[in-house]
Structure formats: structure tokens, C-alpha cells
C-alpha positions as CSV (number, residue, x, y, z in Angstrom):
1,X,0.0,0.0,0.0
2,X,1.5,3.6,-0.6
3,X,1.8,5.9,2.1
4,X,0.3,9.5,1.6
5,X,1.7,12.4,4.0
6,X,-1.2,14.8,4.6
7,X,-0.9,17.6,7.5
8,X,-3.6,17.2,10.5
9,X,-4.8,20.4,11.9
10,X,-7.0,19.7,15.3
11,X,-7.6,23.3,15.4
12,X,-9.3,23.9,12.2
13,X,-10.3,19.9,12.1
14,X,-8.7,19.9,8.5
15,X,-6.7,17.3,6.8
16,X,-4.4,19.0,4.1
17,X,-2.1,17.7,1.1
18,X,0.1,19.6,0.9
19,X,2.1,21.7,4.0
20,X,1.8,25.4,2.5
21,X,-2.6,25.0,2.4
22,X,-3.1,26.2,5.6
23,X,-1.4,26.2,9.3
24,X,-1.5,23.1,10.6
25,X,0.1,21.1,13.6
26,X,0.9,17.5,13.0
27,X,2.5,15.4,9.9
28,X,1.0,12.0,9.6
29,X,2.1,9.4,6.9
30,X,-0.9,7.1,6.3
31,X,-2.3,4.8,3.6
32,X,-5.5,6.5,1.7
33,X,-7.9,4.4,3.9
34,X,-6.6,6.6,7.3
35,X,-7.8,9.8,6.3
36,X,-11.3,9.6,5.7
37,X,-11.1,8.4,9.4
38,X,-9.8,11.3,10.5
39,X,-12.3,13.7,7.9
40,X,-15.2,11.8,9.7
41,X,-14.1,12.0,13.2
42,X,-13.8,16.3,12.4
43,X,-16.8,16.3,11.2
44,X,-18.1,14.2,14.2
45,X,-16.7,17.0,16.2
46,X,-18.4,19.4,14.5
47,X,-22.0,18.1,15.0
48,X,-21.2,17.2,18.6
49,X,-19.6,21.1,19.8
50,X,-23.4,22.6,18.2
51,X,-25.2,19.7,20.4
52,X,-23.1,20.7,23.0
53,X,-23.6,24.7,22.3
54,X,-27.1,24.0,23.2
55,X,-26.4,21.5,25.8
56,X,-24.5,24.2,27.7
57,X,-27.5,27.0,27.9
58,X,-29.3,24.3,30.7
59,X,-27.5,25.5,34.2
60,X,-28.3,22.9,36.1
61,X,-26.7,20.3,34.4
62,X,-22.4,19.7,35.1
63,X,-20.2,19.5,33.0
64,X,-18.7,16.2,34.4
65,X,-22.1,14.6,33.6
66,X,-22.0,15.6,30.4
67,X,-22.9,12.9,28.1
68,X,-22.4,14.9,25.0
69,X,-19.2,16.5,26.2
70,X,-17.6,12.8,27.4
71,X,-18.5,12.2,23.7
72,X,-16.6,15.0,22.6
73,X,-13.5,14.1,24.3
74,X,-13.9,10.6,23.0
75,X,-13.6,11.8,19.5
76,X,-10.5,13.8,20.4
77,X,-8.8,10.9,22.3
78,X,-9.5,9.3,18.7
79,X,-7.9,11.8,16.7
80,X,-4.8,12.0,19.1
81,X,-4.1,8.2,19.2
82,X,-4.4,8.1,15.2
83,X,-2.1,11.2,14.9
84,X,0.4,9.3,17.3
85,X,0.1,6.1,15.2
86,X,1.0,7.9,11.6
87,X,2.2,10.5,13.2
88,X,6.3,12.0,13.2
89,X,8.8,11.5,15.6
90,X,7.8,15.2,17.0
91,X,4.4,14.4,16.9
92,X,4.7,11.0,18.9
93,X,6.9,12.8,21.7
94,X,3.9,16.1,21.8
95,X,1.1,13.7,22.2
96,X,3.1,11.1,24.9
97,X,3.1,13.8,27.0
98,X,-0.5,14.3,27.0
99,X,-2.5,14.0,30.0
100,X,-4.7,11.2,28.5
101,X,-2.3,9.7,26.3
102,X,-2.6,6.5,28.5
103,X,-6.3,6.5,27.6
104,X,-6.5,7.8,24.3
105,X,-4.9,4.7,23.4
106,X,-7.3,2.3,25.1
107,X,-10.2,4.2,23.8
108,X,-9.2,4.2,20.2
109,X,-8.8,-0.1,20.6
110,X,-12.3,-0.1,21.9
């Protein structure tokens, strides 16, 4: 299978081709089938941050017992443990110093 390098950026939730697109924050080198995972898990993002823009107008309810937010943080665990799987040398050292890095693993297997 040939590898593709595309640019993450978690920040924009963008995948890019080519390093001079847009500002971006990780190099991954992946095989084509990788990076629809990681257009689909932005776009999951994207539809969970407006559930969760709506979510967060109710005061009574905490963030800690969030549904939508744990699912939120799911999706970025997601992202991170793919980006440290494909990702660079830098990449790998950034995201192994996360605070979740431990889980983001275990929650990518699952």
C-alpha cells in the first residue's frame, strides 16, 4: 500500500495535502484508507460542539455529567491516538506527554 503524507490540523479539524494549504500542527504518513477516518471523526466533532452549544444554555446540568461533552473528548482521544500512530517523531513525543495519552490509546482499541 503507498503511504500518503497529509498535514492534520486539530484546530481547524482539517486534513491538508500539501504543508503550504493552511497552518497546521501534526505530519502524519498514512495509507488512503486513514484519512477519511480522520475527515469523519472532524466532522463528528463538529455536529457534537453545536449539540453541546445548546447543551450548555441548561445551568443545572455539570459539565462532568456531560454525556455529549464525554463524547466530545472521545472523538479527540480518537484523533490524538491516530495522529500518534502515523504521526512524526515530533508528533509522537507532543502527544506522549498528554495527560490522556494512557487513555487515548485504550479508547481508540475499543
Amino acid at each position: 500500500m503507498a503511504l500518503n503524507k497529509v498535514y492534520v490540523s486539530v484546530t481547524n479539524k482539517k486534513v491538508f495535502s500539501y504543508p503550504d494549504e493552511s497552518p497546521w500542527e501534526f505530519e502524519v504518513v498514512a495509507n488512503r484508507e486513514i484519512i477519511p477516518v480522520f475527515q469523519k471523526l472532524f466532522e463528528q466533532l463538529s455536529t457534537v460542539e453545536a449539540s453541546n452549544f445548546w447543551r450548555a444554555h441548561i445551568p443545572i446540568r455539570l459539565y462532568h455529567e456531560d454525556r455529549e461533552n464525554d463524547q466530545y473528548d472521545r472523538r479527540m482521544k480518537k484523533i490524538y491516538a491516530l495522529i500518534h500512530e502515523f504521526g512524526d517523531e515530533e508528533s509522537k513525543i507532543f502527544i506522549e506527554q498528554l495527560p490522556y495519552f494512557n487513555e487515548s490509546r485504550r479508547v481508540f482499541i475499543e
